[in-house]
C-alpha positions in Angstrom: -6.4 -4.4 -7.3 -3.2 -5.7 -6.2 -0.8 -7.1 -4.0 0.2 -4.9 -1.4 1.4 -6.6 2.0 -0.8 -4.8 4.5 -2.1 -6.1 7.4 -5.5 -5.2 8.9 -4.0 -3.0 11.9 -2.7 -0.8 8.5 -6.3 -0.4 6.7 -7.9 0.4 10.3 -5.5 3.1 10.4 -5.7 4.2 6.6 -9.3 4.2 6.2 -11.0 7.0 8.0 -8.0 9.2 6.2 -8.7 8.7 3.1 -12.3 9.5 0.9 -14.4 6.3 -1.0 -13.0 5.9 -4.2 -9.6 8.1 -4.3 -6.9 6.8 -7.0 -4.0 5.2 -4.4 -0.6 5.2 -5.9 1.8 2.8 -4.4 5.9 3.3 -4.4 8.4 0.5 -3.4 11.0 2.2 -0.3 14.1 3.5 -1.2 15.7 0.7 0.2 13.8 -2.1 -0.8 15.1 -5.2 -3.0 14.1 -6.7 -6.2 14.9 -9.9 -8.1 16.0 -10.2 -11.2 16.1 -13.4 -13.3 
């Protein structure tokens, strides 16, 4: 469980490629930006 921003039109598409219970493992872009306090 998580937060992952996904939109419905994204899990319609995911879910008939991918089996019940599979592990998913989630990696930010190359060019994505973090904050740092």
């Amino acid at each position: 469980s998580g937060c992952v921003r996904m939109v419905n039109a994204h899990m319609i598409a995911l879910y008939p490629q991918v089996e019940t219970g599979v592990t998913a493992y989630l990696h930010p872009p190359e060019d994505y930006v973090s904050a740092q306090s």
